[in-house]
C-alpha positions in Angstrom: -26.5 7.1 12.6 -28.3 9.9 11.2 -30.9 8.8 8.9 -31.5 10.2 5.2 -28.0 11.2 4.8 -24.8 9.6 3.3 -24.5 8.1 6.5 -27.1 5.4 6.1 -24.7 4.1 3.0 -21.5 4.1 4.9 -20.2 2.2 7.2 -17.1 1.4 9.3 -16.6 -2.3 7.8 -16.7 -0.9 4.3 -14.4 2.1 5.3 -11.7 -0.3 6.7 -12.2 -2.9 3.7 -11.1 -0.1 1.7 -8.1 0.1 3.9 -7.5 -3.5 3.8 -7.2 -3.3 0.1 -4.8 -0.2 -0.2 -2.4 -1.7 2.9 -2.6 -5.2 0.4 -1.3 -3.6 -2.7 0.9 -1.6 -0.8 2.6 -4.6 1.0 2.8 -6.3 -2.6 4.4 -3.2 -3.9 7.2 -3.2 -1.0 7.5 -6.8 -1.3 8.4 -6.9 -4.9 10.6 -4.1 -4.4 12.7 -6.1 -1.9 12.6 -8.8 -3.9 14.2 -7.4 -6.8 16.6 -5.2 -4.7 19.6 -7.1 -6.3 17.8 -6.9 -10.1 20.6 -5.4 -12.5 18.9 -6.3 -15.3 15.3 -5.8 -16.0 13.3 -7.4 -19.4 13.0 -3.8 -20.7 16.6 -2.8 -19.6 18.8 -1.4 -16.7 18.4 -2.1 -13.1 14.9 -3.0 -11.7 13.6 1.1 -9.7 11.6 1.1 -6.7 7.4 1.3 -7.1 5.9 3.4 -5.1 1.9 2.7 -3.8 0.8 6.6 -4.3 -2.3 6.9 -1.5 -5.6 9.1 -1.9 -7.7 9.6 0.5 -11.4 11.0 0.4 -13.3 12.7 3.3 -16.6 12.0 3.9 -19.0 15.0 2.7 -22.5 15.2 2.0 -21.6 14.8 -1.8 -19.6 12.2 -1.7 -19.7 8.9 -3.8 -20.0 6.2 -1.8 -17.8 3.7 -4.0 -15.1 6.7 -3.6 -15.1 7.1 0.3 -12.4 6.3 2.4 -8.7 5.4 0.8 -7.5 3.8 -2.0 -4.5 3.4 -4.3 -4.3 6.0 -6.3 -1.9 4.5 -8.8 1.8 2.8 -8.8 4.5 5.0 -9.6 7.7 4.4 -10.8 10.9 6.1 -8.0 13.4 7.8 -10.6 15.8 8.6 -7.6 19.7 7.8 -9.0 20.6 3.8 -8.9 23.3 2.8 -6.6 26.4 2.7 -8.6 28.8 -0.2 -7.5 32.4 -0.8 -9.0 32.2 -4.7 -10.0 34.5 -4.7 -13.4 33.4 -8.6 -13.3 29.7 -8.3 -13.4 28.1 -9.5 -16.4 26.0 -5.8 -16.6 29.0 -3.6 -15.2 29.5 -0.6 -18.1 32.6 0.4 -19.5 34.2 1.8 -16.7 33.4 -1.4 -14.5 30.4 -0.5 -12.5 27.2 -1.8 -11.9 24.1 0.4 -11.5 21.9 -1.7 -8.9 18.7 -0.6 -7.9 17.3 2.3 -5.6 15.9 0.1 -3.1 17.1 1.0 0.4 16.1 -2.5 1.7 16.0 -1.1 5.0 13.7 1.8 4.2 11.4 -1.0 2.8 11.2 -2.9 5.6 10.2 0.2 8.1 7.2 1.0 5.5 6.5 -2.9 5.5 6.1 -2.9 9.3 4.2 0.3 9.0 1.8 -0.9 6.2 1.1 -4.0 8.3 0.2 -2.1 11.6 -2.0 0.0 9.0 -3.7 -3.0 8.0 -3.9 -4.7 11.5 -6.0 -1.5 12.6 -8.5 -2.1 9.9 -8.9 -5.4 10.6 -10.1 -4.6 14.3 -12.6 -1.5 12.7 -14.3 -4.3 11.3 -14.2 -6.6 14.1 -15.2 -4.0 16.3 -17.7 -2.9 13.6 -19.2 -6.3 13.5 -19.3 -6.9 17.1 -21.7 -3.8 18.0 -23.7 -4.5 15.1 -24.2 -8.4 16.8 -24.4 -6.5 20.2 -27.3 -4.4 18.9 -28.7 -7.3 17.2 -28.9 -8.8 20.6 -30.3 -5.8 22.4 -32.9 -6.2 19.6 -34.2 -9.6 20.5 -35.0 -9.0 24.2 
């Protein structure tokens, strides 16, 4: 560590804690997305659209706030990519010419980021381990 910098403020643990948190709302947003992959009908109308978790990311300069290091959510965005359009003259929300606009979830696409999101937050999990574990190590050394 060098000492009287930015450095002595940051650490690993509170690096991946912010990574814990943005791989957490991501997750919920993917979740929800497959969950409502079948929505046709949303309370403000038309099919349920995919969410998107949009990711920033901040690298560590001498300047830097240290609430703002690290990654975050940036903000939750809406996909405006076409719905799927599915003839279903039956369907309670089918239009006039007897299809159904569904959602623009790819369910499989969702699943791929969820696996991916999870890895992500596995990793940060073990900084902090791994973080906490020298720091007992050292802690130790300390003692003798």
């Amino acid at each position: 560590m060098v000492h009287g910098t930015m450095f002595d403020t940051i650490s690993a643990t509170d690096i991946a804690v912010g990574g814990l948190k943005t791989q957490r709302v991501r997750m919920n947003v993917i979740a929800n997305n497959i969950a409502n992959s079948l929505t046709t009908r949303t309370p403000r109308g038309g099919a349920f659209r995919r969410q998107m978790a949009i990711i920033r990311g901040d690298q560590l300069q001498p300047a830097i706030n240290p609430d703002r290091f690290g990654v975050r959510v940036k903000a939750v965005k809406t996909d405006y990519s076409p719905l799927r359009q599915v003839y279903e003259p039956g369907h309670p929300d089918a239009d006039a010419n007897g299809y159904v606009n569904y959602p623009n979830v790819d369910v499989a696409v969702e699943m791929v980021n969820l696996v991916a999101a999870q890895r992500a937050y596995d990793a940060n999990v073990a900084v902090v381990v791994s973080d906490k574990r020298m720091r007992q190590k050292a802690l130790d050394i300390l003692q003798v």
